[in-house]
C-alpha positions in Angstrom: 20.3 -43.9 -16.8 20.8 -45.7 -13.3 23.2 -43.2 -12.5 21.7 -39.7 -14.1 18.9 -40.9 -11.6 20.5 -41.2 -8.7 22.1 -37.7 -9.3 18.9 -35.8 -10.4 16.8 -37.8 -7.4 19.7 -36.4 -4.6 19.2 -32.8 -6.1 15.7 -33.0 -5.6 15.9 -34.6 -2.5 17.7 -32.0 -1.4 15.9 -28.8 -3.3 12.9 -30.8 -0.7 14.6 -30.6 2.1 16.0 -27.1 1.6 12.4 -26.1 0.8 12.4 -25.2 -2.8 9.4 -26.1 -3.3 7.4 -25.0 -0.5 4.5 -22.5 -2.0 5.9 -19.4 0.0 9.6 -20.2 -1.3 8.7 -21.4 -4.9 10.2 -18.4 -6.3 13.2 -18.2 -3.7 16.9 -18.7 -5.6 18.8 -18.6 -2.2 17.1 -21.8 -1.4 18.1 -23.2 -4.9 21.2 -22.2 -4.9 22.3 -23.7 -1.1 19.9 -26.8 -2.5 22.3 -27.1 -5.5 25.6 -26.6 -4.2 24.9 -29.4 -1.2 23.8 -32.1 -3.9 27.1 -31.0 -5.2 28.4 -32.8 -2.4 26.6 -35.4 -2.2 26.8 -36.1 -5.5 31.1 -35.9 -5.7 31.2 -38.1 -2.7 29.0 -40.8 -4.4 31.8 -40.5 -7.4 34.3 -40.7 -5.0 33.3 -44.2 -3.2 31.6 -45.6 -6.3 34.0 -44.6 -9.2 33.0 -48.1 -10.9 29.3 -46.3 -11.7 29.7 -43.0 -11.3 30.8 -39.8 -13.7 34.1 -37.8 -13.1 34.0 -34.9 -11.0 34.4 -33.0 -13.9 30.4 -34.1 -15.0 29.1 -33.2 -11.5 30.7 -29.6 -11.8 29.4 -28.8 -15.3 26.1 -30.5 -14.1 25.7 -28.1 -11.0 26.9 -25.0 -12.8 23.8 -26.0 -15.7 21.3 -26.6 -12.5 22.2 -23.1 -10.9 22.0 -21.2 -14.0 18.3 -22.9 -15.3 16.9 -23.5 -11.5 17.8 -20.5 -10.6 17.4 -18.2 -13.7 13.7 -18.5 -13.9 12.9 -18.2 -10.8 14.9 -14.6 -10.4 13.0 -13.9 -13.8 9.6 -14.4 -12.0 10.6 -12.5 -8.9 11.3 -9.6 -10.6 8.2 -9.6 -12.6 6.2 -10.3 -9.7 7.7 -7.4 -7.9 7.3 -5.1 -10.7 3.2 -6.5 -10.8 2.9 -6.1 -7.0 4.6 -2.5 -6.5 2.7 -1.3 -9.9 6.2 -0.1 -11.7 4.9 0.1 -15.1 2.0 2.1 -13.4 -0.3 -0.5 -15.6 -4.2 0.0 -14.3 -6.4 -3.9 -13.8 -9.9 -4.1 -14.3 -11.9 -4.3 -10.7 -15.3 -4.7 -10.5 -17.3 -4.1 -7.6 -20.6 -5.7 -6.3 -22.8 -4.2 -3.5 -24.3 -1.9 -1.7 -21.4 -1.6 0.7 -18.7 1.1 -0.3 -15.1 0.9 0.4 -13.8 3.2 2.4 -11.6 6.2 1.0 -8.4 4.9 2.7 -8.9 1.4 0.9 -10.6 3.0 -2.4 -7.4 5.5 -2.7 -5.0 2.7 -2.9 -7.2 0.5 -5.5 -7.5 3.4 -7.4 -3.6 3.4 -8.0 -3.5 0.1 -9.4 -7.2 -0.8 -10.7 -9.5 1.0 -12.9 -12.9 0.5 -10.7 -16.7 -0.8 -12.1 -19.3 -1.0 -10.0 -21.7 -3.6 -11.1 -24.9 -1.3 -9.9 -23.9 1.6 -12.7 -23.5 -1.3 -15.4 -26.4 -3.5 -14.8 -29.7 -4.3 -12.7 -29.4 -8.1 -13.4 -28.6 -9.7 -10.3 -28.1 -13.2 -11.4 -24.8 -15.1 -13.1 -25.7 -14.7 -16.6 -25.6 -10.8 -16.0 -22.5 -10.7 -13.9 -20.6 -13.5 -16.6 -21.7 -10.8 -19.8 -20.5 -8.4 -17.2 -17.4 -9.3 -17.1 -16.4 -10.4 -19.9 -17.8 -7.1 -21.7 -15.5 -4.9 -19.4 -12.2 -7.6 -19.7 -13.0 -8.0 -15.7 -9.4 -9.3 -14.2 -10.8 -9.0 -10.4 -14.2 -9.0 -8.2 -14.8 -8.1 -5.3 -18.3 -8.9 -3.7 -19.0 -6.3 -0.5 -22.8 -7.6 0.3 -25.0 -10.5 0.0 -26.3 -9.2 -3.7 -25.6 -12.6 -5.4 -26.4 -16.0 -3.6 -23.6 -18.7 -2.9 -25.1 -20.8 -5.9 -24.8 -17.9 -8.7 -21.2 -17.1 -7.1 -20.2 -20.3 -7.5 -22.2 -20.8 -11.0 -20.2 -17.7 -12.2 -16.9 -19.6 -11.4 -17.6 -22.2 -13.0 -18.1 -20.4 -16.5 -15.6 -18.0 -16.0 -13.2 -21.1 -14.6 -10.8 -21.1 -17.7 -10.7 -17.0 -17.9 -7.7 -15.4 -15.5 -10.7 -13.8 -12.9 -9.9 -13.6 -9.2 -13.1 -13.7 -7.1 -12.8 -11.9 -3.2 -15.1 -11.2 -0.5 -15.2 -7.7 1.4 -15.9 -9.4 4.6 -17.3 -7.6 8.2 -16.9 -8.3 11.6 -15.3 -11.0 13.3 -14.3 -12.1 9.3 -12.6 -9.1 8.8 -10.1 -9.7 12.2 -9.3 -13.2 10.3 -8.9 -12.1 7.0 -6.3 -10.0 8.5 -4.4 -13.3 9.3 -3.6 -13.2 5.6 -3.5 -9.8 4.1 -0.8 -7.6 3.5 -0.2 -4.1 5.9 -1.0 -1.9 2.6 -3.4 -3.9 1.2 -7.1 -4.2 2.0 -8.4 -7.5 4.0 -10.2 -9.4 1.2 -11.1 -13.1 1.5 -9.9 -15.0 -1.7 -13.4 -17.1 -2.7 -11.8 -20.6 -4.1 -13.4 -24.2 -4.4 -11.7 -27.0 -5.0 -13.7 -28.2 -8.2 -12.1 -24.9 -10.1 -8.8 -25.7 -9.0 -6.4 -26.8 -12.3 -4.5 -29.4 -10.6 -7.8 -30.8 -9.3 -9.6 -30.9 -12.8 -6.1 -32.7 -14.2 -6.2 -35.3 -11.9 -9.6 -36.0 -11.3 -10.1 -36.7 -15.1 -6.8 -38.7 -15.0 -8.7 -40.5 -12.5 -11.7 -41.0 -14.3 -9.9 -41.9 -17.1 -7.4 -44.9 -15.5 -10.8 -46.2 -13.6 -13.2 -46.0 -16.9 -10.4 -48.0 -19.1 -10.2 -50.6 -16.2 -13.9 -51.1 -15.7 -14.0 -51.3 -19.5 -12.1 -53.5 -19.8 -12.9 -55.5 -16.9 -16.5 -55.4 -15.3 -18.1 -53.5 -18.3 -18.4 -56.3 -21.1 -20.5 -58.5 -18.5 -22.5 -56.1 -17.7 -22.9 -54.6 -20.7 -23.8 -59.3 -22.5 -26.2 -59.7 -19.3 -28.5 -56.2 -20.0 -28.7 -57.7 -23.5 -29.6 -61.3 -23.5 -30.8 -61.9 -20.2 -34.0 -59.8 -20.4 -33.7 -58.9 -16.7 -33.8 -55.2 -15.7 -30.4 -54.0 -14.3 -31.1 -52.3 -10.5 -30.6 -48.8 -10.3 -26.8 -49.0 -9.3 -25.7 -51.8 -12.2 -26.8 -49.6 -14.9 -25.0 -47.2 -14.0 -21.6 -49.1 -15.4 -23.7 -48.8 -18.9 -22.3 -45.2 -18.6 -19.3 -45.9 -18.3 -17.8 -45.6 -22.0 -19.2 -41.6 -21.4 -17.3 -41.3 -18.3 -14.1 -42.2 -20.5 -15.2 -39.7 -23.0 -15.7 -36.8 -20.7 -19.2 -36.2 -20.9 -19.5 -37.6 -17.4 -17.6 -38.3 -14.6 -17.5 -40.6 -11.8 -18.7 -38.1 -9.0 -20.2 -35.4 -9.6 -24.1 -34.3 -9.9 -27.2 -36.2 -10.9 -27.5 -36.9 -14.8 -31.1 -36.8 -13.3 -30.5 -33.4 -12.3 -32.0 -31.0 -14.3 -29.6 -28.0 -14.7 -27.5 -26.6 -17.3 -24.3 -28.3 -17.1 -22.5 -25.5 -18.8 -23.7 -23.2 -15.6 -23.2 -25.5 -12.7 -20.1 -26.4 -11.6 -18.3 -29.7 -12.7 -19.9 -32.5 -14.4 -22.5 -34.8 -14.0 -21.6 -37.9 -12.6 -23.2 -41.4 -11.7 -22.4 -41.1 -8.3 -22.1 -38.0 -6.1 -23.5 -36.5 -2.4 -26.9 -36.4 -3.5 -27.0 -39.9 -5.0 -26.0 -41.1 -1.7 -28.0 -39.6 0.3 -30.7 -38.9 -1.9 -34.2 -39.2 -0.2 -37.8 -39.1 -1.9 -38.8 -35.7 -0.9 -35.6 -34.1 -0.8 -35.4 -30.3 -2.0 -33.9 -28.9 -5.1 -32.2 -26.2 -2.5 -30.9 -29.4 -0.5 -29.1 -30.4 -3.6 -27.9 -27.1 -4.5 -26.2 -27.6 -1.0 -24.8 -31.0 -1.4 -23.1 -29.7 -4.5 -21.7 -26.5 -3.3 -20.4 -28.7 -0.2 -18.7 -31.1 -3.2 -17.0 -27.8 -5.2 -15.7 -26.4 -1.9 -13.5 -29.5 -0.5 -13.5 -31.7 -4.0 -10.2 -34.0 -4.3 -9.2 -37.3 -5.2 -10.0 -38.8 -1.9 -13.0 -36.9 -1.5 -13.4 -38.8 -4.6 -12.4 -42.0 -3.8 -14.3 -41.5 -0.4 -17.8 -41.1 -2.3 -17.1 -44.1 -4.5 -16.3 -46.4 -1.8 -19.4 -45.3 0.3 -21.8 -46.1 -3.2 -20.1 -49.5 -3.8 -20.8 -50.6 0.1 -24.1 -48.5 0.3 -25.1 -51.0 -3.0 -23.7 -54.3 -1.4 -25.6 -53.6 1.6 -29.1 -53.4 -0.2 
C-alpha cells in the first residue's frame, strides 16, 4: 500500500501542477495526458533507485496506459457533450423564463430564441412574491431565469433559491449600466451579458461540509461538554444563562434539524422558505439588539447566504464563545 501511495500521490502531484484540476481546465485531456506521461517518469525513476520497494517497470507502464485511458476518457466524454449543449447540435429548446418589465432586445431575444423556449412571468401570473414564482416554475419545468427589473425583492430571490436549491434552476440578472460593462468581464461574444445570481449557502460543496462540520463538532460536544451541562440543568435547580442552554440543543444540531450557525430558532419564519437552517448562533444572535428590525435581520441573513463557508463558520462561533466569556 506504501508504495501504490507514493505512485498515485506523484500523479496527482503532478495532474496539480499541470493544472488538471484547475475549474477552467477540469475538462482539458491535453493537460491529463502531459500530467500522466511525466509521473511516468517520475514514477520509473523511483523504481529505478529504489528497486527494493518498488514495482517493475512493466507495472508503471500498464499503470499509466490504465490512467490515460480512464483520466482521460471521461473527460473527452464531457467535452464533447458540453460542446454539443453549448453549440445547440441536437437543436434541443430549454425552458427560460423571464421576469420584468424590461424587454430584451431583438439582437439578444433572436439568439435565445434558438436555444430556449421563452415564458414571461407577466403572461403567466400577477403574483409577485416566491410562492408564485416557485409554482411557476415548477409548473412550466423552468431550467433558467432571468430577472430584468427590480419586480421581486433580494429576500424572495433568495427565498426562491432556497426552495428550488435541489432542482437543476440557474438564476441570472439582466443588469444595466455600469453592471452591464462588468458583466462583460465574464460573458461570452455571442452570448448576452447576464450576471449569474449564486450564494454560498446554496452551494453543494458548501451544504456537504458544513453539515460534516456540524456533525464532527455535535458528536464532540456530546460527548464531551454536553453530559455536564445537560446533569447541572437537572439537579442543580439553577437557570442556565442564555448562551449555556443553548448546548441543550445540541443532540438537534447532530440530527439536522439545527445547525450551529444559521438563523434564530427565535425567528419566526418558515424554515422551508428561508434559506438554510436555524441555528443557535448566527449574525443576528451576535449582534442582536432590543429594538432591532425584522428587515435588519432579513439583512444579516442574506449577508450570511451570500459569503457562507466553513470559516465564515468557524469565524461566527469563535466571536459567540468570546462575546459569552466576556459577559
Amino acid at each position: 500500500m506504501f508504495i501504490i501511495s507514493v505512485y498515485v500521490l506523484v500523479w496527482l502531484f503532478l495532474l496539480m501542477i499541470f493544472g488538471a484540476y484547475l475549474k477552467k481546465y477540469k475538462y482539458s485531456v491535453l493537460k491529463v495526458l502531459n500530467a500522466i506521461i511525466a509521473g511516468f517518469f517520475v514514477n520509473s525513476s523511483i523504481t529505478y533507485f529504489f528497486k527494493q520497494y518498488a514495482f517493475s517497470r512493466e507495472v508503471i507502464l500498464t499503470s499509466t496506459i490504465f490512467s490515460l485511458i480512464f483520466l482521460s476518457s471521461w473527460r473527452l466524454v464531457l467535452t464533447i457533450r458540453n460542446f454539443i449543449e453549448s453549440k445547440n447540435i441536437l437543436l434541443n429548446k430549454t425552458n427560460l423564463l423571464i421576469i420584468g418589465k424590461r424587454k430584451l432586445n431583438v439582437d439578444i431575444e433572436d439568439r435565445f430564441t434558438n436555444k430556449y423556449k421563452i415564458f414571461y412571468y407577466s403572461e403567466i401570473s400577477n403574483n409577485y412574491n416566491s410562492d408564485a414564482l416557485k409554482d411557476v416554475i415548477l409548473i412550466n419545468q423552468i431550467n433558467n431565469v432571468i430577472f430584468t427589473d427590480d419586480s421581486f425583492s433580494n429576500k424572495d430571490i433568495l427565498n426562491t433559491m432556497w426552495i428550488l436549491r435541489n432542482e437543476n434552476v440557474d438564476f441570472k440578472i439582466l443588469p444595466s449600466g455600469n453592471e452591464l460593462i462588468l458583466s462583460r468581464l465574464n460573458s461570452k461574444l455571442d452570448e448576452p451579458s447576464l450576471i449569474e445570481i449564486e450564494y454560498n449557502i446554496n452551494n453543494k460543496l458548501n451544504i456537504f461540509l458544513k453539515r460534516t462540520f456540524d456533525l464532527i463538532l455535535g458528536i464532540i460536544c456530546l460527548l464531551t461538554i454536553y453530559p455536564f451541562v445537560y446533569i447541572y440543568s437537572k439537579f442543580s435547580g439553577n437557570k442556565l444563562s442564555r448562551h449555556t442552554s443553548k448546548i441543550l440543543q445540541i443532540p438537534s444540531v447532530v440530527s439536522g434539524r439545527y445547525s450551529f450557525v444559521g438563523y434564530p430558532i427565535w425567528f419566526n419564519s418558515k424554515e422551508e422558505t428561508y434559506p438554510g437552517k436555524k441555528g443557535l448562533t448566527g449574525l443576528i444572535q451576535i449582534y442582536y439588539y432590543k429594538n432591532m428590525t425584522e428587515q435588519e435581520m432579513i439583512n444579516y441573513n442574506i449577508f450570511y447566504a451570500k459569503n457562507q463557508n466553513l470559516t465564515f463558520d468557524l469565524e461566527i462561533l469563535l466571536k459567540t464563545i468570546f462575546t459569552f466569556l466576556k459577559k
